[in-house]
C-alpha positions in Angstrom: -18.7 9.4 30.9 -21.0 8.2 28.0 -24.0 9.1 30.1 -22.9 12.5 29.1 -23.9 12.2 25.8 -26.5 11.0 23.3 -26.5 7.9 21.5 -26.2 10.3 18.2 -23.0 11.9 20.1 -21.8 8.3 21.4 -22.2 6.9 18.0 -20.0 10.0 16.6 -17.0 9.6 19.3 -16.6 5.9 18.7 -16.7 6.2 15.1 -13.9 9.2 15.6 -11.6 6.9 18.0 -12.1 3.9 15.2 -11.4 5.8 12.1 -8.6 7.6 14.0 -6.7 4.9 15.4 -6.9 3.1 12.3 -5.2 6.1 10.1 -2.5 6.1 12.8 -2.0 2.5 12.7 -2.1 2.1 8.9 0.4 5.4 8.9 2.9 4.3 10.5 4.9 2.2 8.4 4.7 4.9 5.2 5.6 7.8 7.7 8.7 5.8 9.5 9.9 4.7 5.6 9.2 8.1 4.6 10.6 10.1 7.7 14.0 7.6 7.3 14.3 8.5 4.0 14.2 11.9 4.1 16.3 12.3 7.0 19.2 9.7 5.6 19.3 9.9 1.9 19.9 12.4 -0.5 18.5 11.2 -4.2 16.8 13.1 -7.5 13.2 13.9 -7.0 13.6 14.1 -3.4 12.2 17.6 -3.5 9.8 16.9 -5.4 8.6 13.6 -3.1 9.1 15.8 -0.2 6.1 18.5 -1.7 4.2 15.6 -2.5 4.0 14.3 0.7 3.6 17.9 2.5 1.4 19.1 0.1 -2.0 18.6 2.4 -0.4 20.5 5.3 -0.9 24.1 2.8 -3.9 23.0 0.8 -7.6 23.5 2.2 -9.3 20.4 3.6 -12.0 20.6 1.1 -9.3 20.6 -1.9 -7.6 17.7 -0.5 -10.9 15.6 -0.4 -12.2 16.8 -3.9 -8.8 15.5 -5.1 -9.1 12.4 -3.1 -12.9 12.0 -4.8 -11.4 12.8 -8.2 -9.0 9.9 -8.1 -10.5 7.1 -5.7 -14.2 7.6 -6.3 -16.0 4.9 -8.2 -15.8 7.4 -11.1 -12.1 8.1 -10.5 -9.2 7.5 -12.7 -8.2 4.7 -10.0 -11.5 4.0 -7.8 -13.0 2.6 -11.3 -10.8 -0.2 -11.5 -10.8 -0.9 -7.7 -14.8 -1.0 -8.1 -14.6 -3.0 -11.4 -11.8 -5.5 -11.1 -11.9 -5.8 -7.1 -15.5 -4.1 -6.1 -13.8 -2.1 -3.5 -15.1 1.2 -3.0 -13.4 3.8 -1.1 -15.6 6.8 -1.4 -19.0 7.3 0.7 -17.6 4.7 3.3 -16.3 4.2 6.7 -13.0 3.2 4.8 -13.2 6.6 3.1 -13.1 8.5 6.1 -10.2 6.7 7.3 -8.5 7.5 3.4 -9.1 10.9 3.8 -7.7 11.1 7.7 -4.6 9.2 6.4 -3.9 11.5 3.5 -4.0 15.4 5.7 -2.2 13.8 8.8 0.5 11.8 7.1 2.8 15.1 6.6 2.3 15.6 10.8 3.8 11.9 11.3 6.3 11.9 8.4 7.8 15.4 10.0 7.8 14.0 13.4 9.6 11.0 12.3 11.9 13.0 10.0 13.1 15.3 13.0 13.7 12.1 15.4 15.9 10.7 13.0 18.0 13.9 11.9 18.4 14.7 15.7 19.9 11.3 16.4 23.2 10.4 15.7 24.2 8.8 12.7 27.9 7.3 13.9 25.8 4.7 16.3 24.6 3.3 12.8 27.9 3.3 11.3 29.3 1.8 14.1 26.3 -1.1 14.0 27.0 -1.7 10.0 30.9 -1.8 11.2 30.2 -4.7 13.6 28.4 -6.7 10.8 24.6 -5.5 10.7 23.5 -5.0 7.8 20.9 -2.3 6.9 17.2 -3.9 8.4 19.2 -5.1 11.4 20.7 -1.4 11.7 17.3 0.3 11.3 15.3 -1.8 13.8 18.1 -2.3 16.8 19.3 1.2 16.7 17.6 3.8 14.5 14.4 3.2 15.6 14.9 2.7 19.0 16.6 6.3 19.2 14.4 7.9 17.1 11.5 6.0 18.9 10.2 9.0 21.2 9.5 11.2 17.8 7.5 8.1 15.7 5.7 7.9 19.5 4.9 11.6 18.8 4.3 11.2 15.3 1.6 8.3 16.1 -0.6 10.5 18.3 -0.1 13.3 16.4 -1.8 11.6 13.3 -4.3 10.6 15.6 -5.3 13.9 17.2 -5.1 15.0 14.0 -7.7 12.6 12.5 -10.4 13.2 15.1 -10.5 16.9 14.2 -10.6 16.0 10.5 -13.2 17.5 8.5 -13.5 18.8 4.7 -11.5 15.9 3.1 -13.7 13.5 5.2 -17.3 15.5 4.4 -16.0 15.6 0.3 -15.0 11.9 0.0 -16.7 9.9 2.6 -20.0 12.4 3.3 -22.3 13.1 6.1 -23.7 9.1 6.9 -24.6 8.7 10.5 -23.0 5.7 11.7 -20.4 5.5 9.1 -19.4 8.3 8.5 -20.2 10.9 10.8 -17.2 11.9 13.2 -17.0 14.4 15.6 -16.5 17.5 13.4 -19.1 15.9 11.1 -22.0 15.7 14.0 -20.9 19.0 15.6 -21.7 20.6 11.7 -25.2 18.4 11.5 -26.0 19.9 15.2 -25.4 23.6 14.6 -27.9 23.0 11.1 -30.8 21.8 13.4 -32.9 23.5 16.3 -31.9 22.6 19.4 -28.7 21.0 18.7 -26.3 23.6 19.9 -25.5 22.3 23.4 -24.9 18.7 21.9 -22.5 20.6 19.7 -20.8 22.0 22.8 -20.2 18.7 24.7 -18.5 17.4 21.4 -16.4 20.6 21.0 -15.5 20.4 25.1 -14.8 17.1 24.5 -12.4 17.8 21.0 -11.0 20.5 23.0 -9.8 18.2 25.7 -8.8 15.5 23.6 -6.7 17.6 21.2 -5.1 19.6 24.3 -3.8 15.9 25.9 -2.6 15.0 22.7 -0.6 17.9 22.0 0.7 17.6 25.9 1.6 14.2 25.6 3.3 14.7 22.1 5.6 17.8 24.2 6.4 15.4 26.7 7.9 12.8 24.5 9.7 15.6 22.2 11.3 17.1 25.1 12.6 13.4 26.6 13.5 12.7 23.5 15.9 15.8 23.2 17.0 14.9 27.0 17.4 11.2 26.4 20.4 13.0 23.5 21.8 15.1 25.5 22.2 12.6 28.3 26.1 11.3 28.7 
């Protein structure tokens, strides 16, 4: 398959699979806590956290990312002290790119996670803390496990969205071949330069493809998951 591309291109779809299998990985833990929470407990601010967490879904790309800069870039009210106290940058970086990724497709896993858990039922958790399990024990040997086709969905969710990811990744990570540069990123730097526009296509061919399997596999799982329920 490779032989179907450039090393420019190839060099742009590894990067993509890197950066967007580490945001799901590195996701998952905030999304499940997150998704749990939401679904289970009712506390003040919850709103509030809710809108917070959400908030990338509405806002453009480019606002999230300028955001992003404003607060982790070495100038930032945070990034400073990470630069200063720990020298670690996380703005014009590989590890940018996966910040930024994180950031817009964490609602996407949180909500998928959220919905897994409301669907599922809550007595098989009472009746677990009833028979002596306490609360970690009840979360990992039955809440997850029921709600485990929606974090499934969740996870690839986050990932197809990352490989499309775009205007929070070109604000606080840039344009930098080989560290930078995903697949949205080298399909812009194609259409700016003569010549580049069938390279451009295979990329978008291949987005296209990618992002449809994704979205088929994440239907799949929702719709066993709603059997798997409705099962006696």
């Amino acid at each position: 398959m490779f032989r179907l591309f450039t090393p420019e291109e190839i060099s742009a779809l590894i990067l993509s699979f890197k950066v967007a299998l580490l945001c799901a990985v590195i996701s998952a833990p905030p999304a499940i806590f997150l998704g749990w929470l939401f679904a289970r407990k009712d506390f003040k601010g919850k709103t509030l956290l809710d809108a917070l967490v959400h908030i990338p879904m509405v806002l453009p790309p480019v606002t999230v990312g300028y955001l992003l800069l404003l607060t982790f870039g070495i100038k930032g009210w945070l990034g400073r002290y990470l630069f200063e106290w720990l020298e670690v940058r996380l703005a014009f970086n590989f590890f940018a790119a996966v910040l930024a990724s994180i950031v817009v497709s964490m609602p996407l896993f949180v909500r998928a996670v959220r919905i897994a858990i409301e669907m599922s039922d809550p007595k098989y958790e009472q009746a677990a803390r009833t028979l002596g399990c306490g609360r970690w024990k009840t979360f990992f040997a039955v809440t997850l496990p029921l709600s485990f086709p929606g974090v499934l969905s969740g996870f690839i969710l986050s990932f197809s969205r990352s490989l499309g990811e775009f205007g929070a990744t070109m604000i606080l990570a840039g344009n930098i071949y080989g560290e930078t540069q995903t697949i949205p990123l080298a399909i812009y730097s194609l259409m700016q330069s003569p010549g580049g526009e069938a390279a451009a296509m295979r990329l978008a061919i291949f987005s296209v493809m990618i992002s449809i399997a994704a979205f088929s596999i994440s239907e799949v799982l929702e719709r066993r998951s709603i059997r798997m329920r409705h099962e006696p």
